[in-house]
N, C-alpha and C positions, 0 to 999 in steps of 0.2 A: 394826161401824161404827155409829155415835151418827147417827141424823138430826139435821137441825139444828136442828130444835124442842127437842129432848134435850137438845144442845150446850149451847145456847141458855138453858135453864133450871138447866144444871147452872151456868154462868157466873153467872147471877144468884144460884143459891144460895151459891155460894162467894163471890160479892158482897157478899148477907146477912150471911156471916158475920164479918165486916168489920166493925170498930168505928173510928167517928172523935171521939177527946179532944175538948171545945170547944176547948182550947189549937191542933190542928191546926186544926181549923175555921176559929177566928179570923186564923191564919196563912193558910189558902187565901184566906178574904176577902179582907185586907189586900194578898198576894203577888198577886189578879187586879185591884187598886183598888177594889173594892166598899166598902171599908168608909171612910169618910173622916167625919171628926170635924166638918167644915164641912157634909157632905152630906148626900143622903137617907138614910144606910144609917150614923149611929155606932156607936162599939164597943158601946156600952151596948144599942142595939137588935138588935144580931146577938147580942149575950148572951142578950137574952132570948129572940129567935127560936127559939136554940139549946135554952132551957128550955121554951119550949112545947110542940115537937116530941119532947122525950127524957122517957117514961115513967118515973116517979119510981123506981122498981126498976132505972133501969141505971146505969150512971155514961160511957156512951158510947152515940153514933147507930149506927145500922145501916144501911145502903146505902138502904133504903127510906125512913129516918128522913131521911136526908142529903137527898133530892128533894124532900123534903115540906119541908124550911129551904128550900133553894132556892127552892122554890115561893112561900113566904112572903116571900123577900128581893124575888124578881121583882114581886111587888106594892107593898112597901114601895119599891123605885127606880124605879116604873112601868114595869118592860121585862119582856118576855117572859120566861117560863124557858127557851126555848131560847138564848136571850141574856145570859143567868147562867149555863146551862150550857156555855155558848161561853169565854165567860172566863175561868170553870174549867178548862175542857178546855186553854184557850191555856198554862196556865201550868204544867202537866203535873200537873193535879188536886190535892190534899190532897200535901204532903210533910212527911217527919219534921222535928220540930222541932228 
């Protein structure tokens, strides 16, 4: 039996291993309304959000990459990250394009 500190961290690694395309990315923004062409948050700034965060060697985020965008957006539209993580979660996170 797995404690659930074990559980717990095996979830985040198979988390890890998880790559998110900017293409999905930009679809999660757009799909929770984060990203609007009037607002705080245009395409053009979650582009590059998305390139500040992604290590020139990958061509995809990693679950840890993907919080660390988040983190940046929640500043850029002044709201919490558990508040961008809300939004995301409502729309049943990142789906296939």
């Amino acid at each position: 039996l797995a404690t659930p500190l074990l559980a717990c961290s095996a979830d985040l690694a198979a988390a890890c291993r998880l790559r998110l395309l900017q293409v999905r990315f930009d679809k999660a923004l757009r799909d929770c309304h984060l990203i609007s062409e009037s607002g705080l948050l245009p395409a053009r700034k979650a582009e590059s959000i998305y390139k500040k965060v992604l290590p020139a060697s990958n061509k995809a985020l990693n679950f840890i990459q993907f919080i660390e965008a988040l983190r940046h957006i929640a500043v850029v539209t002044r709201s919490s990250l558990n508040e961008v993580m809300e939004r995301i979660v409502a729309v049943g996170g990142p789906q296939p394009v």
